[in-house]
C-alpha positions, 0 to 999 in steps of 0.5 A: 344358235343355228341359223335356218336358211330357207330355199325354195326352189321350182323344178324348172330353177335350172340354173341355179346351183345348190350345194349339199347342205343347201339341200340338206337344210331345206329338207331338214335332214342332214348332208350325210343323207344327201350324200346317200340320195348321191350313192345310191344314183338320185342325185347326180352333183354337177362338180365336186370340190374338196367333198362337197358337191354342187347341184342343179336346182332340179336336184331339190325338187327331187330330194323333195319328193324323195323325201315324200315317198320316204314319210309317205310310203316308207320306201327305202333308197332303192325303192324311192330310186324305182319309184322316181324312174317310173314316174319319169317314165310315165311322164315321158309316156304323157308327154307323148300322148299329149304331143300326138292328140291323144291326152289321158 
């Protein structure tokens, strides 16, 4: 019987460090698809031993929401990639108004 490891994990849980199959478990997908999010420039891992990387807490709150736009919207790979960049974008866009006074 396999053991279910649950992590949870909160964007600003910098520190903490996850490997592959850390953040293939608590997606429940397998690490081949991690792996993808890795080659198609998702997920950036902060080393890499023996083929197996190691990921900054960040990385799970993005396979998330990848994870999301994948069910949700159907979007491939290279559509969730755009997505997260625009949505970077406009929070970039936010923050600044927010810095100037001027919040939506």
């Amino acid at each position: 019987m396999m053991q279910t490891t649950i992590v949870e994990c909160r964007a600003m849980d910098h520190d903490m460090v996850l490997r592959t199959v850390d953040i293939a478990r608590a997606c429940a997908q397998s690490e081949d698809w991690v792996l993808q999010l890795v080659q198609a420039s998702i997920l950036e891992p902060l080393s890499q031993d023996a083929g197996d990387a190691r990921f900054g807490g960040e990385a799970l709150f993005v396979a998330r929401r990848v994870q999301r736009l994948q069910r949700d919207l159907g979007v491939n790979l290279e559509g969730a990639a755009l997505a997260l960049e625009l949505l970077r974008r406009i929070d970039e866009l936010q923050a600044r108004l927010r810095r100037a006074g001027l919040e939506p």
